[in-house]
PAZAPA-4460 file (N, C-alpha, C; in steps of 0.05 Angstrom, whole numbers, plus 32768, in hexadecimal, padded with zeros to 4 digits):
% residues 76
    n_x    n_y    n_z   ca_x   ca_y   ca_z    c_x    c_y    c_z   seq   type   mol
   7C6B   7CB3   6E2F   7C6A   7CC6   6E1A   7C4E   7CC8   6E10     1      X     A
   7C4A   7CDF   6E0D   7C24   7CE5   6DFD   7C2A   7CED   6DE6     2      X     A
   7C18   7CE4   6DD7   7C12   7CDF   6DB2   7BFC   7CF3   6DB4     3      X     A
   7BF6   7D03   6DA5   7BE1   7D13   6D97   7BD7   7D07   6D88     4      X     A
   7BB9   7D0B   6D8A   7BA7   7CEB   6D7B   7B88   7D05   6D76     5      X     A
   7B81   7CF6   6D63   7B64   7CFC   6D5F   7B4B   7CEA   6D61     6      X     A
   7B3E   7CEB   6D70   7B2B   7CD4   6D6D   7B0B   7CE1   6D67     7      X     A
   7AFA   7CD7   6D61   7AE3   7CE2   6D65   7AC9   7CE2   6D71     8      X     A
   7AC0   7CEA   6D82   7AB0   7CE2   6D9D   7A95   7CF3   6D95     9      X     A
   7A7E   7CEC   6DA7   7A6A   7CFA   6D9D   7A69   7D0E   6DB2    10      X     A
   7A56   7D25   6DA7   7A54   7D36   6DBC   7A4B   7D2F   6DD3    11      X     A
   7A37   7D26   6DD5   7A25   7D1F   6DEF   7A3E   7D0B   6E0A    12      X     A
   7A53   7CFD   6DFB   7A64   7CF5   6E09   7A7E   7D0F   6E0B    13      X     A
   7A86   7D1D   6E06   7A98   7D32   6E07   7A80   7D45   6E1F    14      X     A
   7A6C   7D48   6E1F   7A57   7D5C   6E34   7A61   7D52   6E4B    15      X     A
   7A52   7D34   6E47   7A5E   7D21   6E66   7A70   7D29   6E76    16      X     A
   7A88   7D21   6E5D   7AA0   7D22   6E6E   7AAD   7D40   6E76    17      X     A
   7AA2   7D57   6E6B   7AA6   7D67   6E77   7A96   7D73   6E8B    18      X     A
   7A83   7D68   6E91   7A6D   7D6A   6EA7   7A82   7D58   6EC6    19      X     A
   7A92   7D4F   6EC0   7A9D   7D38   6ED7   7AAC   7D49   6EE7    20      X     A
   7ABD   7D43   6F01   7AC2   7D62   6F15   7AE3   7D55   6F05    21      X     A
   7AF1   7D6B   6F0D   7B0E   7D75   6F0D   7B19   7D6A   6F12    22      X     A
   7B14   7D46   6F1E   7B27   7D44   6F2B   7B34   7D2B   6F0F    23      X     A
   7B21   7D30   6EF7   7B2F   7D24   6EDE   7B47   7D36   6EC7    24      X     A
   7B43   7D54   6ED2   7B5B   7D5F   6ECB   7B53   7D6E   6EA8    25      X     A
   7B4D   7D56   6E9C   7B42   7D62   6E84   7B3D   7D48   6E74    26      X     A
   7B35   7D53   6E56   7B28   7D33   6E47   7B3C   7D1A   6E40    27      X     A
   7B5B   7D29   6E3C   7B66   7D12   6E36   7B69   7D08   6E52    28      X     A
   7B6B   7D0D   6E64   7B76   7CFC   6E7D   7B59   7CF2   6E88    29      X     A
   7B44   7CF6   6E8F   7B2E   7CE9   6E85   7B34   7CD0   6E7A    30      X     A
   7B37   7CD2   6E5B   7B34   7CBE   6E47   7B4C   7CAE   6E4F    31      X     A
   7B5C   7CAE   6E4D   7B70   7C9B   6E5B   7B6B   7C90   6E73    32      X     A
   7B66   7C97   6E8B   7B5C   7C8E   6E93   7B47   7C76   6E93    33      X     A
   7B33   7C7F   6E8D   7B1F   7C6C   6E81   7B26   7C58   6E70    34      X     A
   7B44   7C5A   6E54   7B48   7C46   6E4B   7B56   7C32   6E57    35      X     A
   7B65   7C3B   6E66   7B79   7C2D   6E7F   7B63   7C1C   6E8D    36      X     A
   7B4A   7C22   6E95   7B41   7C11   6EA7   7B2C   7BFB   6E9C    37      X     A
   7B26   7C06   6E7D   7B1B   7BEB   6E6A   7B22   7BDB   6E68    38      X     A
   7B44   7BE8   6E62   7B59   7BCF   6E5B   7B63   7BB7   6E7A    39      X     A
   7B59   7BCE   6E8C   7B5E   7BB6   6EA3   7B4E   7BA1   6E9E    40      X     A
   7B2B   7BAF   6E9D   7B16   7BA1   6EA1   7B19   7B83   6E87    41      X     A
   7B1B   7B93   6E6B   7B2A   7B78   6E63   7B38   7B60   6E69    42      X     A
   7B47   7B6C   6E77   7B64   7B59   6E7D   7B4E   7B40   6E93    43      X     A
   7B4A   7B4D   6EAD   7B3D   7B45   6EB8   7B30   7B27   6EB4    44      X     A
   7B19   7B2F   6EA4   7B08   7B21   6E8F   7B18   7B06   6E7F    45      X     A
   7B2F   7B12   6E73   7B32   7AFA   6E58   7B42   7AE1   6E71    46      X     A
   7B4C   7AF5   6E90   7B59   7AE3   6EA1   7B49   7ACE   6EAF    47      X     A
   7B2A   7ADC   6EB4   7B1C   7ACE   6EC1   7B13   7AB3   6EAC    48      X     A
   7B0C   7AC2   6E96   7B03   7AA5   6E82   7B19   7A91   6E7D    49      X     A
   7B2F   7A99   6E81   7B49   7A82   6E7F   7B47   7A6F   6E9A    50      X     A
   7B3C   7A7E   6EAA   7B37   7A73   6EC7   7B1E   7A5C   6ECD    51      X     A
   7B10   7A6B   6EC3   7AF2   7A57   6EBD   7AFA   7A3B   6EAB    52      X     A
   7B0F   7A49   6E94   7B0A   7A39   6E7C   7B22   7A1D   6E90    53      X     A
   7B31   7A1E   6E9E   7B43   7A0A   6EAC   7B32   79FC   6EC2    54      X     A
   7B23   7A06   6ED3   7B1D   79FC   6EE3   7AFC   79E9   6ED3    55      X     A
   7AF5   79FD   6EC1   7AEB   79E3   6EB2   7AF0   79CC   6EA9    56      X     A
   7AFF   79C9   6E9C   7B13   79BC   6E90   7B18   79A8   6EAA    57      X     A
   7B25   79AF   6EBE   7B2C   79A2   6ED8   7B1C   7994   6EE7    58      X     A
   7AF7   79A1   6EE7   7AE1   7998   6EF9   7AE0   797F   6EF9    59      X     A
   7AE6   796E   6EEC   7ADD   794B   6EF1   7AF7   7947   6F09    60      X     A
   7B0B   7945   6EF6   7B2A   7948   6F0A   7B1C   7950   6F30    61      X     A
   7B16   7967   6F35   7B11   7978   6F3C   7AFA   796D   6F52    62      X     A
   7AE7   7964   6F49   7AD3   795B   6F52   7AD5   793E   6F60    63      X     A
   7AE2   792E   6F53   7AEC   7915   6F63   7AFD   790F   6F74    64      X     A
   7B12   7933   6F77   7B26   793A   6F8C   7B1A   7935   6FA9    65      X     A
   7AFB   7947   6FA7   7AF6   7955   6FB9   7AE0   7937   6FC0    66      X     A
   7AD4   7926   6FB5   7AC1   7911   6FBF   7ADD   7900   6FCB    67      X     A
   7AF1   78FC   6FC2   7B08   78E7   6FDA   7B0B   78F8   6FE9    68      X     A
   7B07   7912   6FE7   7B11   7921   700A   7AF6   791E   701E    69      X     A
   7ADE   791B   7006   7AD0   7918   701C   7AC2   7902   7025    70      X     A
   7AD6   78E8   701A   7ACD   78CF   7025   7ADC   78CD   703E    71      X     A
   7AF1   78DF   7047   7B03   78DA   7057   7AFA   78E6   7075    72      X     A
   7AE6   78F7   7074   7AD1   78FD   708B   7AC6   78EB   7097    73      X     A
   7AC7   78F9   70AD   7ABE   78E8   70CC   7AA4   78F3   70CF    74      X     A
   7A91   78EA   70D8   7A75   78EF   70D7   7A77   78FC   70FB    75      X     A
   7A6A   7913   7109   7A71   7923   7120   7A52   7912   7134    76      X     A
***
């Protein structure tokens, strides 16, 4: 379902986006667009820092896994 909304943009960004080819249809589908893919880029992001923030958290763990795997090497 689409909501009728007002927002307020500057011109020099309204020129832009009507300078872009057809294949955006017009400004709201444009702008949705573009919000749809911030909000990925978001998502993305707060997943990766949850990611960083564990395997931090884990690195000592993590790090002494990988020195017993590699006491277990045979020299070639």
């Amino acid at each position: 379902m689409k909501i009728k909304t007002s927002i307020t943009l500057s011109q020099e960004l309204l020129n832009t986006i009507d300078e872009l080819p057809n294949q955006y249809h017009n400004r709201s589908f444009f702008l949705e667009t573009a919000a749809w893919a911030f909000i990925r880029q978001l998502r993305r992001a707060e997943q990766a820092a949850r990611d960083l923030e564990i395997l931090n958290r884990r690195a000592d763990y993590l790090n002494e896994e990988v020195t017993d795997a590699l006491a277990y090497q045979v020299a070639l």
